[in-house]
C-alpha positions as CSV (number, residue, x, y, z in Angstrom):
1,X,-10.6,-21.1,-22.4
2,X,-11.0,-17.9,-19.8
3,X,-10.2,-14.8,-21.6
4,X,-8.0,-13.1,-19.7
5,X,-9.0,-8.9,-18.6
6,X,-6.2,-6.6,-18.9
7,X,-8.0,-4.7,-16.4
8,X,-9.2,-6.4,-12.9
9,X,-12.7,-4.3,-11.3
10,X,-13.5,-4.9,-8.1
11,X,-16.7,-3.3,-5.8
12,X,-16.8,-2.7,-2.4
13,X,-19.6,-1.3,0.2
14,X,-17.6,0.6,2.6
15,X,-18.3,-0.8,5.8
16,X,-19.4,0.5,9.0
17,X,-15.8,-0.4,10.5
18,X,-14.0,1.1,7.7
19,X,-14.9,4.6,8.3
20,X,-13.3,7.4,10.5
21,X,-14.9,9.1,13.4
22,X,-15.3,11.6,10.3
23,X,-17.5,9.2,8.1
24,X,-14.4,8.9,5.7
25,X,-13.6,5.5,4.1
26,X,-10.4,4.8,6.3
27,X,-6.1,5.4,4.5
28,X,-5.8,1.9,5.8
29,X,-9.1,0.7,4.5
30,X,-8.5,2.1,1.0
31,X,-4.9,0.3,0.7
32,X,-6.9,-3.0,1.7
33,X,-9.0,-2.8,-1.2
34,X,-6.3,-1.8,-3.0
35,X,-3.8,-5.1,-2.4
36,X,-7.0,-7.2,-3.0
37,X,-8.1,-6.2,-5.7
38,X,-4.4,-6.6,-7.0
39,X,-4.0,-10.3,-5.8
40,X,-7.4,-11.1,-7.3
41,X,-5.9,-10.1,-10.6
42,X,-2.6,-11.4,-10.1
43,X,-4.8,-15.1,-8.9
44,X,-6.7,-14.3,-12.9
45,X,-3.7,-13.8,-14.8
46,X,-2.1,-17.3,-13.0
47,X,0.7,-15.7,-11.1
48,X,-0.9,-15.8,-7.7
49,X,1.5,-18.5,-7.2
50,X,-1.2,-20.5,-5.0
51,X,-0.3,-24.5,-4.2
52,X,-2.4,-26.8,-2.1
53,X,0.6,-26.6,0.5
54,X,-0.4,-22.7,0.3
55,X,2.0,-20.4,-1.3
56,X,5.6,-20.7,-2.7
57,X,6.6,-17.4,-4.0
58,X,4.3,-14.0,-2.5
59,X,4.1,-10.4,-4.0
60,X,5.8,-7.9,-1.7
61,X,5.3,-4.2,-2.4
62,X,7.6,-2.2,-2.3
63,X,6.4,1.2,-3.2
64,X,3.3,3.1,-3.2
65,X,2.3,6.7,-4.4
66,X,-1.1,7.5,-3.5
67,X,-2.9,10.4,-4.4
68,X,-6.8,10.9,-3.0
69,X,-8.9,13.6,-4.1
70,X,-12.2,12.1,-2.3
71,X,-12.6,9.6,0.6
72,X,-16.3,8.2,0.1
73,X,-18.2,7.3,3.6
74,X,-20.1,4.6,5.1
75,X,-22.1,2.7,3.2
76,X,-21.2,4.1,-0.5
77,X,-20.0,1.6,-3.0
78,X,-16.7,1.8,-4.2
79,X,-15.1,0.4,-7.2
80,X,-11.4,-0.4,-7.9
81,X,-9.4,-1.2,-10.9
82,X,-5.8,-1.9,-11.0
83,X,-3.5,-3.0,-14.2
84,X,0.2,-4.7,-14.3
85,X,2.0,-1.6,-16.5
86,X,5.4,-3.5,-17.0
87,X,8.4,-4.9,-15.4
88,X,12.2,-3.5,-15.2
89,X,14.7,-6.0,-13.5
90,X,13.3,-8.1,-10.5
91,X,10.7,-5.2,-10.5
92,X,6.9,-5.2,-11.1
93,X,4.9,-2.1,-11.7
94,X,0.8,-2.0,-11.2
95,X,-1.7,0.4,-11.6
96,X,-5.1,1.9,-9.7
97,X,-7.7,3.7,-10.0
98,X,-10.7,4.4,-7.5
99,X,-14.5,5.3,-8.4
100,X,-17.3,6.0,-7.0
101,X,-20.8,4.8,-8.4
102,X,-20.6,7.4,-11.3
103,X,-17.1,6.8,-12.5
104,X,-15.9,9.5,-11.1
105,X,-12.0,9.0,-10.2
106,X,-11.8,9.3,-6.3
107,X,-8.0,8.5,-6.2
108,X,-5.3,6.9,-8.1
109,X,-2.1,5.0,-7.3
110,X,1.3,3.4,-8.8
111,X,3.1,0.8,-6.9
112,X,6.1,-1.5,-7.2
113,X,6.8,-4.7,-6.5
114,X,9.3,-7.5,-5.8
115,X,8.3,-11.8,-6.3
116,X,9.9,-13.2,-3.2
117,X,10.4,-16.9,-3.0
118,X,9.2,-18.0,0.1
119,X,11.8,-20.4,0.5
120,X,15.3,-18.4,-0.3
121,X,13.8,-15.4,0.9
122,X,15.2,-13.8,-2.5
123,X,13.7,-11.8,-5.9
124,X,12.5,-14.1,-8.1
125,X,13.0,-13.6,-12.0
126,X,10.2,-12.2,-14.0
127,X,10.6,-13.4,-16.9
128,X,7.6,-15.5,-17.2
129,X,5.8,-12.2,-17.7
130,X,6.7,-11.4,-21.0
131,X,4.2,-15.1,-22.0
132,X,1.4,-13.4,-20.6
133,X,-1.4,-13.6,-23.1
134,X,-3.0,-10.5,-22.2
135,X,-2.1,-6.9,-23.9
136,X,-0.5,-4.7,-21.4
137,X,-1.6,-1.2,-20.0
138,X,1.5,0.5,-19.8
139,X,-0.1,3.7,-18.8
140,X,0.7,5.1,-15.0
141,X,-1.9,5.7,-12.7
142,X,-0.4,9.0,-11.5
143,X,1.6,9.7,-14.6
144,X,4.8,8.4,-13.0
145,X,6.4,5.7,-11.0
146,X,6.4,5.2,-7.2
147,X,9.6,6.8,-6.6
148,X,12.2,6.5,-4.0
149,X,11.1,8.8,-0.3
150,X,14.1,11.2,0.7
151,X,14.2,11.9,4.5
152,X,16.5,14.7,6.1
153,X,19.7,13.9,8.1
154,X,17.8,15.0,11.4
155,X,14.8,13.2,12.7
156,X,12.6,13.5,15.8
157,X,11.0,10.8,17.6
158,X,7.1,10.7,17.1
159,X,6.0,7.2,18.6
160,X,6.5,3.7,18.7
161,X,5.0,0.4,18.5
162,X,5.0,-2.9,19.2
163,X,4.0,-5.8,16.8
164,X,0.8,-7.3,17.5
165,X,-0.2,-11.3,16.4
166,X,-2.9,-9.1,14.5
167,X,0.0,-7.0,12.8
168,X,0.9,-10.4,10.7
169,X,-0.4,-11.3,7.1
170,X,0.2,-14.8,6.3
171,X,3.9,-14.6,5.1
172,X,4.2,-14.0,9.1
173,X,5.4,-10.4,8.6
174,X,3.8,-7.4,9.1
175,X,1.3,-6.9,6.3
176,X,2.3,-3.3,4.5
177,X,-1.2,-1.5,5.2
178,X,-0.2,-2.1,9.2
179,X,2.9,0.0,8.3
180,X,0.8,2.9,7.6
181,X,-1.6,2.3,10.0
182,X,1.8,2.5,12.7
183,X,3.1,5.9,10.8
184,X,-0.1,7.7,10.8
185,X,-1.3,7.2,14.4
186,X,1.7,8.6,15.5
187,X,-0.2,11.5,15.0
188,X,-2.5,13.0,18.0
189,X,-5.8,12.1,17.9
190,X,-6.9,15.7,17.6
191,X,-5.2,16.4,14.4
192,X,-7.5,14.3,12.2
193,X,-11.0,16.0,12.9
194,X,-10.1,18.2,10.2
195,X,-7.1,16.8,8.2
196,X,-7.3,13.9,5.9
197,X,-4.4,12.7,3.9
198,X,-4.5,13.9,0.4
199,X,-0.6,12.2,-0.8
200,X,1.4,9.3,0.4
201,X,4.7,8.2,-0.9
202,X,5.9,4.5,1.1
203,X,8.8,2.7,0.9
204,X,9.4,-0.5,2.5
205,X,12.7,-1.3,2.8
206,X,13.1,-4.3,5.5
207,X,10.2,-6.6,7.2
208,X,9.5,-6.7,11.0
209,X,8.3,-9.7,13.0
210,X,6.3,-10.2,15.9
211,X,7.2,-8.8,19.1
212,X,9.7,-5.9,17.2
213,X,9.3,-2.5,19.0
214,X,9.2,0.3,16.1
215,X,10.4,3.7,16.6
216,X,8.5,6.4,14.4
217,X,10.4,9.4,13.5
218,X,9.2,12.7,12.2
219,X,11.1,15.5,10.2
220,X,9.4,17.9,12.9
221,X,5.5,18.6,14.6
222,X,2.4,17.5,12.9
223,X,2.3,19.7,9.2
224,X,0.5,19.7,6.3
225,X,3.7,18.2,5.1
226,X,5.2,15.2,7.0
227,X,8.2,12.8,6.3
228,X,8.0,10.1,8.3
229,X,10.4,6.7,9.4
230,X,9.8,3.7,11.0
231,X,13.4,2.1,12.9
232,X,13.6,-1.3,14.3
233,X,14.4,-0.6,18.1
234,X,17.8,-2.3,18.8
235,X,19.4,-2.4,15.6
236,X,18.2,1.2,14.7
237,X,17.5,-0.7,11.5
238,X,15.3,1.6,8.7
239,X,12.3,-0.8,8.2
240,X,10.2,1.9,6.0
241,X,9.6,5.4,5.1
242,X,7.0,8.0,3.9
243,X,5.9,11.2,2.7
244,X,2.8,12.6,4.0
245,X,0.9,15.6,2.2
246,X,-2.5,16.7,4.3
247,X,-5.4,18.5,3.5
248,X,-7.8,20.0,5.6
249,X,-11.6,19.2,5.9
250,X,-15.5,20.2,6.1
């Protein structure tokens, strides 16, 4: 019988194409190990929800708060551990913390989720949860849920992009760390020499296919403080949402 961790750890060697131009572990990168070291836990705890066909129901996130205090650089090992902290409705909370080779916490974050079946396209129950022989971490990451991102009634247009083939994740949508990827190189390429992103709130509120032109949207100029929207050109549709807190840099 497997005795099932409470806690999930997983290590990673930040790779040469994982680091900025500044020899910082990449935002996008980070969020990668992030959402695999949560479906490696998820796959442990046997709700992974993988058949031989492939997959029947998938986790979708639906927020992230994201708070870094250090980015490591190439070539320095990084280790991840992430927690489920509960469940409320249809909706799944989970836990993170980042460290560097010493334990010391390089960044934390709380996310939310929703089990779509793959099928209906609708929540699933989570019921089966509460069977899960494992004693549960209910404490927060960041002290606090993911909460919901507020934008102002006038935004400015910052960019846009088109979905790529490369965009897609399995589900055939675009995978959630492409969304920030899309939001944050709206910026110029000039204003990350010395600026990293120290806070992120995301909400995703619709998917996007291939071939979807999205409009990013901006609360004004490049800040220290950004709030930031993604539309779905034609139907003006709001596919996601952030808040962006930045600090500057050696």
């Amino acid at each position: 019988m497997t005795l099932l961790k409470p806690v999930w750890t997983d290590r990673y060697k930040v790779g040469w194409h994982e680091a900025t131009a500044g020899n910082r572990l990449s935002l996008v990168a980070l969020c990668n190990y992030l959402q695999e070291t949560a479906w490696n836990h998820a796959e442990h705890l046997g709700f992974g929800f993988r058949t031989d066909e492939g997959f029947d129901k998938a986790w979708v996130i639906v927020r992230l708060h994201l708070e870094v205090d250090h980015y490591p650089s190439w070539n320095e090992t990084v280790v991840v551990e992430t927690w489920p902290s509960g469940y409320k409705g249809f909706l799944a909370f989970r836990e993170f913390r980042v460290l560097d080779e010493n334990s010391r916490e390089l960044a934390r974050a709380t996310t939310t989720w929703l089990l779509i079946d793959l099928k209906t396209r609708r929540p699933s129950h989570l019921g089966f949860l509460d069977a899960l022989d494992v004693t549960l971490n209910t404490r927060k990451a960041c002290g606090k849920e993911a909460a919901a991102v507020s934008l102002p009634d006038q935004l400015l247009e910052f960019g846009s992009y088109k979905v790529r083939y490369y965009d897609l994740d399995m589900n055939q949508h675009v995978n959630n760390t492409r969304y920030i990827e899309m939001l944050i190189g709206a910026y110029p390429g000039n204003w990350f020499s010395r600026r990293a992103i120290r806070e992120i709130s995301i909400e995703y509120l619709k998917e996007c296919v291939l071939g979807d032109r999205i409009v990013i949207k901006s609360d004004g100029a490049p800040a220290s403080s950004n709030r930031l929207a993604g539309y779905k050109a034609g139907d003006n549709s709001l596919l996601v949402k952030a808040a962006v807190e930045w600090t500057e840099t050696p």
